[in-house]
C-alpha positions in Angstrom: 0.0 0.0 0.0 1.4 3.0 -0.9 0.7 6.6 0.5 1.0 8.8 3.6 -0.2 8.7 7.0 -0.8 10.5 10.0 1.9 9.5 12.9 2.4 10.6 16.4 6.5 11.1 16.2 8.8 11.2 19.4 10.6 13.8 17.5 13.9 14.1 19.5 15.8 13.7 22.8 13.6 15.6 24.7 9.9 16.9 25.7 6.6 16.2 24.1 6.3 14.6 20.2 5.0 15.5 17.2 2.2 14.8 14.5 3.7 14.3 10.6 3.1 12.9 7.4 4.6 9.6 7.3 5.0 7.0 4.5 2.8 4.0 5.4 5.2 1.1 6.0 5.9 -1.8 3.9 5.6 -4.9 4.9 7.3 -8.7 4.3 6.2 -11.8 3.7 4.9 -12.5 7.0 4.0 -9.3 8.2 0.7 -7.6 8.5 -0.2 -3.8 7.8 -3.4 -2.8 10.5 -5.5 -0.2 10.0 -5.4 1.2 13.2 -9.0 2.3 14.5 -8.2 3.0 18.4 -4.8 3.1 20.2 -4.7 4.0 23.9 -1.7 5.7 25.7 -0.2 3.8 28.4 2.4 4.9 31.2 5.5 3.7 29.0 4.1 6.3 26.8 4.6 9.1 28.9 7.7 8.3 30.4 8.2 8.6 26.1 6.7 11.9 25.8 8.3 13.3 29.1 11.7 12.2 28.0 12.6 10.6 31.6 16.0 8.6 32.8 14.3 5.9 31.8 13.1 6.9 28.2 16.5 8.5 27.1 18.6 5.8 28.1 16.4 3.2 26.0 14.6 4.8 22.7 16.2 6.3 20.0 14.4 9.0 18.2 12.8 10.1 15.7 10.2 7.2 15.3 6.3 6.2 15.7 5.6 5.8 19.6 2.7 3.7 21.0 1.7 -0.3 21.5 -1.8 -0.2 22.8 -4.6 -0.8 19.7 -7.5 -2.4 17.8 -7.2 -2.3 14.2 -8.2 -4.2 11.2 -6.1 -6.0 9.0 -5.5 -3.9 5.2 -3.0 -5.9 4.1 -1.2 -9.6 4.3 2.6 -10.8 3.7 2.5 -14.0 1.2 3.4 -16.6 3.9 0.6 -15.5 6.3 -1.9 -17.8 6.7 -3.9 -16.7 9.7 -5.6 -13.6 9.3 -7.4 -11.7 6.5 -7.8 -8.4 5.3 -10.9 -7.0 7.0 -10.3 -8.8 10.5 -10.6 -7.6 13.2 -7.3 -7.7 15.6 -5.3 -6.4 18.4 -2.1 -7.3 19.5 0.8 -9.1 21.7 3.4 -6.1 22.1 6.6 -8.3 22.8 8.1 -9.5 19.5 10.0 -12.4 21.0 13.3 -14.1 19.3 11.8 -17.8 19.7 15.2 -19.0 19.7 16.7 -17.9 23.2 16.5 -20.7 26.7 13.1 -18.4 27.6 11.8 -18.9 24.8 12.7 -22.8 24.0 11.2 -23.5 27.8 8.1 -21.8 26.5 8.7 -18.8 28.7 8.3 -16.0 25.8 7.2 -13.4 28.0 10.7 -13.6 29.3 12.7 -14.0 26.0 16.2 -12.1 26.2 15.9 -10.5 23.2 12.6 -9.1 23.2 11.6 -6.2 21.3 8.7 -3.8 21.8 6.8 -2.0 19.1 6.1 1.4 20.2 9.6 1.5 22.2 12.0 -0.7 20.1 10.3 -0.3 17.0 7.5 1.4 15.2 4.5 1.5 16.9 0.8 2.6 16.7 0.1 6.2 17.0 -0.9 6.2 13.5 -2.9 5.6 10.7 -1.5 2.1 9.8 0.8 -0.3 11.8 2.8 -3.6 10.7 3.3 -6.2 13.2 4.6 -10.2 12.9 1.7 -12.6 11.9 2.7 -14.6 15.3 1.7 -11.0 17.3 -1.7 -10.7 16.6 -5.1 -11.5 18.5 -8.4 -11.7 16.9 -11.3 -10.3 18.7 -14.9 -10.2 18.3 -16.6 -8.9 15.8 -18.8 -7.0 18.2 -16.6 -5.6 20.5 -15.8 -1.8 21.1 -12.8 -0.6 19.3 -11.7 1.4 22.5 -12.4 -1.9 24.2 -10.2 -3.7 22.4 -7.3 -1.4 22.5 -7.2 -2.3 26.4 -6.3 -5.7 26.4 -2.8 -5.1 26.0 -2.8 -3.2 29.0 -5.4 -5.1 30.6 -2.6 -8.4 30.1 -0.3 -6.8 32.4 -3.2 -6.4 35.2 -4.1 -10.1 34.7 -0.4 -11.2 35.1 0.1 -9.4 38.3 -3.3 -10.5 39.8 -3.2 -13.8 38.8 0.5 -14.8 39.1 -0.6 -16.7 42.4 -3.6 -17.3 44.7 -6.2 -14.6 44.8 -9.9 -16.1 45.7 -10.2 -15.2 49.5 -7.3 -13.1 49.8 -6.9 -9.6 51.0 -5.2 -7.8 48.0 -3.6 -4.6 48.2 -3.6 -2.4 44.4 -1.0 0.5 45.1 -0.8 2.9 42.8 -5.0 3.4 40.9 -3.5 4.4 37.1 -5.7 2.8 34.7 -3.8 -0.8 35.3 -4.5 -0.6 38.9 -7.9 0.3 38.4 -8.0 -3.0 36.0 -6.1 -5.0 38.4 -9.1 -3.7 41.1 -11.7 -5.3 38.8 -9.6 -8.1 38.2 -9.5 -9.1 41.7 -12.9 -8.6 42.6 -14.0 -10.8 39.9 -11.5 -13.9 41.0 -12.7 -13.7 44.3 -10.5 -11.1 46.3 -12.2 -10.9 50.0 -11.2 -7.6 50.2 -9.2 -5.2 47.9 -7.3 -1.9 49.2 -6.6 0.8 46.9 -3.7 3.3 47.6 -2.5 6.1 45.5 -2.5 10.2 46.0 -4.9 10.9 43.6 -8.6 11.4 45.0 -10.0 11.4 41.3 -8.3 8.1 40.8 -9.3 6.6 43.8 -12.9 7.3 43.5 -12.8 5.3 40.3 -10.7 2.6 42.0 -14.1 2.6 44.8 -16.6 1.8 41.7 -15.0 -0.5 40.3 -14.4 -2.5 43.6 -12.3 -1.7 46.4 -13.8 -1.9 49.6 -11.3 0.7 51.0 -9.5 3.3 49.0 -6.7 5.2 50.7 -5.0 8.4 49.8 -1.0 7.9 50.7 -0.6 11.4 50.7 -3.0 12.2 53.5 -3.4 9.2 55.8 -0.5 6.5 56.6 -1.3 3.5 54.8 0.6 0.6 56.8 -1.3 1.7 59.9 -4.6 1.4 58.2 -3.9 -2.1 57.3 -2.6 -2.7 60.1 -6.0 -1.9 61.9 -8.1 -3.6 59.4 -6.5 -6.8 59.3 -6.1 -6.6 62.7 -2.7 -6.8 62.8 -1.6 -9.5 60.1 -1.5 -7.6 57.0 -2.5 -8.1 53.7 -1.7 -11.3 51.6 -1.2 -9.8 48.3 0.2 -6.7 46.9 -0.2 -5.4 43.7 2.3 -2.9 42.8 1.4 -0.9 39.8 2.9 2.9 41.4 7.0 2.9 40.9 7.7 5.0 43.9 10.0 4.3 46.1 7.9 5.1 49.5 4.8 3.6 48.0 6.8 0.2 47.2 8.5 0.4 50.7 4.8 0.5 52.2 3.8 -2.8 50.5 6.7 -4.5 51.5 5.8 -3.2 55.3 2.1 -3.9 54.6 2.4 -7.8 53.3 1.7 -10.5 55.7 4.3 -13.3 56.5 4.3 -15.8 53.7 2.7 -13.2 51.6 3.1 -12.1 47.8 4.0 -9.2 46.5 3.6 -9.1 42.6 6.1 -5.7 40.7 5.0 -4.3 37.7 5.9 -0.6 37.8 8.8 0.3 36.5 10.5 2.7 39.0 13.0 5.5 37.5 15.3 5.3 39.9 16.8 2.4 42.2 14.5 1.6 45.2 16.3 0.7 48.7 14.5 -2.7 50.6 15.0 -3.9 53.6 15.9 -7.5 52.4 16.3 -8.8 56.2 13.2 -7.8 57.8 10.5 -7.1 54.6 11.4 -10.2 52.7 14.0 -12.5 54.4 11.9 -13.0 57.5 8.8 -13.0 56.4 9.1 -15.7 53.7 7.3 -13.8 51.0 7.4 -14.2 47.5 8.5 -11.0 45.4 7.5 -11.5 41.7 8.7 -9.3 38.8 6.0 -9.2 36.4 7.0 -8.3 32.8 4.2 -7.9 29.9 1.6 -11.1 29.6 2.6 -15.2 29.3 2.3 -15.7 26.0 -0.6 -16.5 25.2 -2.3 -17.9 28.2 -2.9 -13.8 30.0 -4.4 -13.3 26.4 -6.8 -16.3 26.6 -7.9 -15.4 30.5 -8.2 -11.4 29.4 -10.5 -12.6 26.7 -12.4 -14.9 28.9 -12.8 -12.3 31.7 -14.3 -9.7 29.3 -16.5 -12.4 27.6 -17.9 -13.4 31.4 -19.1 -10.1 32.3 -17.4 -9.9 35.4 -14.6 -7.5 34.2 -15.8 -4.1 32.6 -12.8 -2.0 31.4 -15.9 0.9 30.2 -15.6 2.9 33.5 -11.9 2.9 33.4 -11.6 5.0 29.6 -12.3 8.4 30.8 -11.7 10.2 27.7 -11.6 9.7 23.9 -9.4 12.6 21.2 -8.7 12.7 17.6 -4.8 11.6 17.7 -4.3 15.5 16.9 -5.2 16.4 20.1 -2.3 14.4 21.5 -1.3 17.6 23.8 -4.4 17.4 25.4 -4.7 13.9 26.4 -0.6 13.7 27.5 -1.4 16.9 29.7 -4.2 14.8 30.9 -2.2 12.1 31.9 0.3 13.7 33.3 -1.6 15.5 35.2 -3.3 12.2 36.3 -7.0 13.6 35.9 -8.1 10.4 34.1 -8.5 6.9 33.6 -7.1 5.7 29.9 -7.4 7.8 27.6 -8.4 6.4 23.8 -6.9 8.2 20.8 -8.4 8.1 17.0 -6.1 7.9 14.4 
């Protein structure tokens, strides 16, 4: 397919990104070409835009940002045999090396060599997008395009949740961006007695309180261990959830977990986090998990079956829709943290 397209840049080494004129990409013999119809920003994105330690050190400008979409399928490399033009897809973000111990072990979500489009190569915040045929997920013909551009995200709140025991557990979410808020429903719907919600933002948290948490706490204004302390009488909670990246906050779930506990990382914290090993890990006997994009494809499979049951509704959680040329809008709006995921229309 020939042409231009509209793209969401990251520009340069710096602040913000830009929207160009792009050629559409070409694609090989086992790649696909996506028309993309929705594509929601995620927290990697803004550590993009706002050019943090952790941005500059890893992406290399100028190129197409973004991995969270729905889109359907415009065109077809020769050797694909799996899709057609006019379906309806989303996709796995990790394009994995199948070749590495990880990945031979059947641990792709692990693979040493991954590479992610929208950080390591060109991603979505565009017209069109061209991904490996092994990447891509159908979805139902019926669902919501802004729907389906969360299940990437929504992966990564399934993984945490549901990398150990959750029915009858006391969970603890800290840290209520739109992941946390998923991971919130996600409990609730495999059976959490009783989820805790902490962040410092009351317009999150009242979100968090809709879609499920018996208790939502703001970190800034009351001191979270002592709560659950009180609550659970003393024992702690048996799960934590850690979807924030600060270093106080992760300190607190580490105080906060029962002995014999879990506590599940997903955040991505810009700068290096001091534990107490002896007392917060050592002697309680907990398990500390890092937990990096979805198992491939088996978080895919219960994201799809937890959206299909009713039980999970992401609805609540998208907050705001733009035309991808009001990008400046919706980053502001994240950044400022007044909203839950924000949906973009190329």
């Amino acid at each position: 397919m020939n042409g231009k397209m509209k793209a969401l840049v990251k520009h340069c080494r710096g602040y913000g990104a830009q929207l160009e004129n792009i050629t559409i990409p070409i694609i090989n013999d086992e790649e696909v070409l996506i028309k993309v119809k929705a594509t929601s920003i995620c927290g990697t994105d803004i550590h993009i835009y706002t050019w943090d330690e952790w941005a500059a050190g890893r992406v290399n400008p100028p190129y197409v940002f973004g991995h969270e979409f729905s889109g359907e399928v415009a065109k077809i490399g020769s050797k694909v045999k799996s899709v057609k033009p006019g379906d309806f897809v989303s996709a796995e973000t990790h394009i994995v090396c199948g070749r590495c111990p990880q990945c031979l072990s059947g641990k792709f979500h692990i693979c040493k060599h991954t590479k992610i489009i929208g950080v390591d190569t060109q991603g979505c915040f565009a017209e069109y997008v061209v991904l490996p045929e092994g990447n891509l997920w159908k979805n139902p013909e019926d669902m919501p395009y802004d729907v389906a551009s969360l299940q990437e995200p929504m992966g990564n709140a399934v993984h945490t949740v549901l990398a150990g025991e959750i029915a009858g557990m006391n969970v603890a979410v800290i840290g209520c961006g739109p992941i946390g808020m998923m991971a919130v429903c996600i409990a609730k719907a495999a059976g959490a007695s009783k989820i805790y919600a902490f962040d410092v933002n009351d317009y999150r948290l009242a979100i968090a309180k809709k879609l499920g948490a018996a208790v939502v706490i703001n970190s800034a204004k009351q001191d979270p261990i002592k709560i659950v302390q009180r609550l659970t009488h003393g024992n702690g909670v048996d799960v934590v959830c850690e979807m924030s990246g600060h270093p106080t906050a992760i300190n607190q779930g580490f105080k906060m977990v029962t002995n014999g506990g879990r506590v599940s990382i997903l955040s991505l914290p810009s700068m290096l986090v001091e534990i107490d090993f002896t007392e917060d890990i050592v002697f309680k006997g907990i398990t500390v998990q890092g937990i990096t994009g979805r198992e491939m494809f088996k978080t895919w499979q219960q994201v799809s079956g937890l959206l299909n049951s009713g039980q999970v509704d992401v609805k609540p959680i998208i907050t705001h829709h733009f035309p991808l040329e009001d990008y400046k809008k919706a980053f502001d709006l994240m950044i400022k943290g007044n909203c839950g995921k924000i949906v973009l229309y190329p």
